[in-house]
C-alpha positions in Angstrom: 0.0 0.0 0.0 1.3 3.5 -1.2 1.2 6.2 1.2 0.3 10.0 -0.1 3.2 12.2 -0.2 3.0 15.1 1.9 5.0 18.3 0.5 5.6 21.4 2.5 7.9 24.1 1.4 10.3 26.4 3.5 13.6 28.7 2.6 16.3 26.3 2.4 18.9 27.0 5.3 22.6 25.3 5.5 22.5 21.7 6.4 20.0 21.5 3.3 23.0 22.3 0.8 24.0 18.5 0.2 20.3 17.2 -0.7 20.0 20.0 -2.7 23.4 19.7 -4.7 22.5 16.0 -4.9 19.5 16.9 -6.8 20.6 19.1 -9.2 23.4 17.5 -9.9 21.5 14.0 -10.6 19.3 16.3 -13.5 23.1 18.1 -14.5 24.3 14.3 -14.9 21.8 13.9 -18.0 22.2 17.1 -19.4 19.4 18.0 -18.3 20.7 21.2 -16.0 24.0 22.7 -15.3 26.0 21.3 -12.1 26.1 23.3 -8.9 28.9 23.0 -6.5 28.4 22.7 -2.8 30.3 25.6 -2.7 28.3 27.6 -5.4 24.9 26.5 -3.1 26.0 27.5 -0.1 27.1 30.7 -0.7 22.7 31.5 -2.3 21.6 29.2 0.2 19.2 32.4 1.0 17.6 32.5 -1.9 16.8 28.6 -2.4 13.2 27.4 -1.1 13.2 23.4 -0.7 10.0 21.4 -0.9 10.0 18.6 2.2 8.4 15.0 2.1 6.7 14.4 4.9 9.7 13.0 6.1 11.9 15.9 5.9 13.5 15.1 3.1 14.0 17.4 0.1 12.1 16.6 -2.8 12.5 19.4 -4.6 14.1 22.9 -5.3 14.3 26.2 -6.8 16.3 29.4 -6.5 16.2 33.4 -7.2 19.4 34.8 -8.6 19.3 38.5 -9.1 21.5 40.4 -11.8 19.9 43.7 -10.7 17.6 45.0 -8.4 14.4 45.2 -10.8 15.7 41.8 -12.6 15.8 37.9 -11.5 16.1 34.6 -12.4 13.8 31.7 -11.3 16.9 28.8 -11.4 17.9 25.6 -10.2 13.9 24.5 -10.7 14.7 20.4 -10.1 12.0 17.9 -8.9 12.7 14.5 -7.6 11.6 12.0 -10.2 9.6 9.8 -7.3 7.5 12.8 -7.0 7.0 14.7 -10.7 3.5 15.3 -11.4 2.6 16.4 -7.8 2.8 19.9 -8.5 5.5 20.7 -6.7 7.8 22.4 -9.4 4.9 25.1 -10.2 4.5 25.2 -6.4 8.3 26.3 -6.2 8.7 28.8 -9.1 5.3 30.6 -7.2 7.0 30.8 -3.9 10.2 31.5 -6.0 8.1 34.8 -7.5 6.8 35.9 -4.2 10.3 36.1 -2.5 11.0 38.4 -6.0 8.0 40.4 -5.3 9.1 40.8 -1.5 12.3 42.2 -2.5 11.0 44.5 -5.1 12.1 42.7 -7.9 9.8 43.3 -11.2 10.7 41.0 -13.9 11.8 37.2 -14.0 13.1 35.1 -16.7 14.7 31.6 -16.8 16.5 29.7 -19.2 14.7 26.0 -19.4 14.0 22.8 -21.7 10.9 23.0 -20.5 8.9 26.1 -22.0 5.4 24.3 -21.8 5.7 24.1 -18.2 6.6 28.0 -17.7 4.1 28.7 -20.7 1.5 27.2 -17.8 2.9 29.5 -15.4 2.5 32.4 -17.1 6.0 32.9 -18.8 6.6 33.6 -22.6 9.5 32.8 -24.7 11.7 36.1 -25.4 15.1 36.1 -26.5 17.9 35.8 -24.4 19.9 38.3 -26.0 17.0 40.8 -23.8 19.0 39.9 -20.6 22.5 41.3 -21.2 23.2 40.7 -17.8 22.8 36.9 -17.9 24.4 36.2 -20.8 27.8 38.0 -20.0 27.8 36.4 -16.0 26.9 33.1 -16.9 26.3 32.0 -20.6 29.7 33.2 -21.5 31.8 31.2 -19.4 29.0 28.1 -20.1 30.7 25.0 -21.5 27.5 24.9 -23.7 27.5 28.0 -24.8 27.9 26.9 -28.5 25.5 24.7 -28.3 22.9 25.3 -26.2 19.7 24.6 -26.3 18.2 26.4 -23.5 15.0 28.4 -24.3 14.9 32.0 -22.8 11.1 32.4 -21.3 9.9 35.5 -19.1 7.2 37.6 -17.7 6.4 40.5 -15.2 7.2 39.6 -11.5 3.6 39.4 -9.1 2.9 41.6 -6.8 3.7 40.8 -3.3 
């Protein structure tokens, strides 16, 4: 007998670092996201919200990494397979907007393979080349840069 999974979501604090690095990095194995470091995690361990099982343990993540203070990116969005479809990952990029919104931030983008899913979410597809500030901080020094097939998809941040 299965038992219902039971998700809450919190900010992520420090000793959460490893289960989220272990996430990512399971998605950045399949080329599915870029790795994080522990080291990379720790140091934006503020602006990472974790979703919990009801056993405490991290099923899923997201992050907010600002390039300015009117302009964000919803990153890191990684779900652990045993529990896609729960609604967790739309879940996370909401609570991921509302920490935008609390610290006055009025636009959001992110750079997925998933555009459908952000299309649900209210996001559109724009071209990257509209975030200057992304591109030269991380898609310059991206290993993939040459080939990458990320789509570019943003919208206005909500209110808080």
């Amino acid at each position: 007998m299965s038992q219902k999974m039971v998700i809450a979501y919190r900010s992520a604090h420090a000793g959460d670092v490893p289960a989220i690095e272990a996430l990512i990095n399971e998605f950045a194995a399949e080329r599915i996201m870029l790795p994080k470091t522990v080291e990379s995690i720790a140091l934006g361990i503020e602006d990472f919200i974790v979703a919990t099982d009801q056993h405490g343990r991290i099923v899923g993540c997201a992050a907010l990494r600002e390039y300015s203070p009117s302009l964000a990116e919803v990153a890191s969005v990684a779900v652990a397979r045993r529990a896609h479809g729960l609604g967790i990952g739309s879940q996370l990029v909401r609570r991921v907007e509302a920490l935008a919104a609390t610290r006055g931030i009025g636009e959001l983008f992110a750079l997925t393979l998933a555009p459908p899913f952000f299309d649900r979410l209210g996001y559109s597809i724009v071209d990257r080349a509209r975030f200057p500030e992304k591109v030269r901080a991380d898609c310059t020094v991206c290993p993939r840069r040459h080939a990458c097939n990320e789509i570019c998809v943003a919208r206005t941040a909500i209110a808080a």
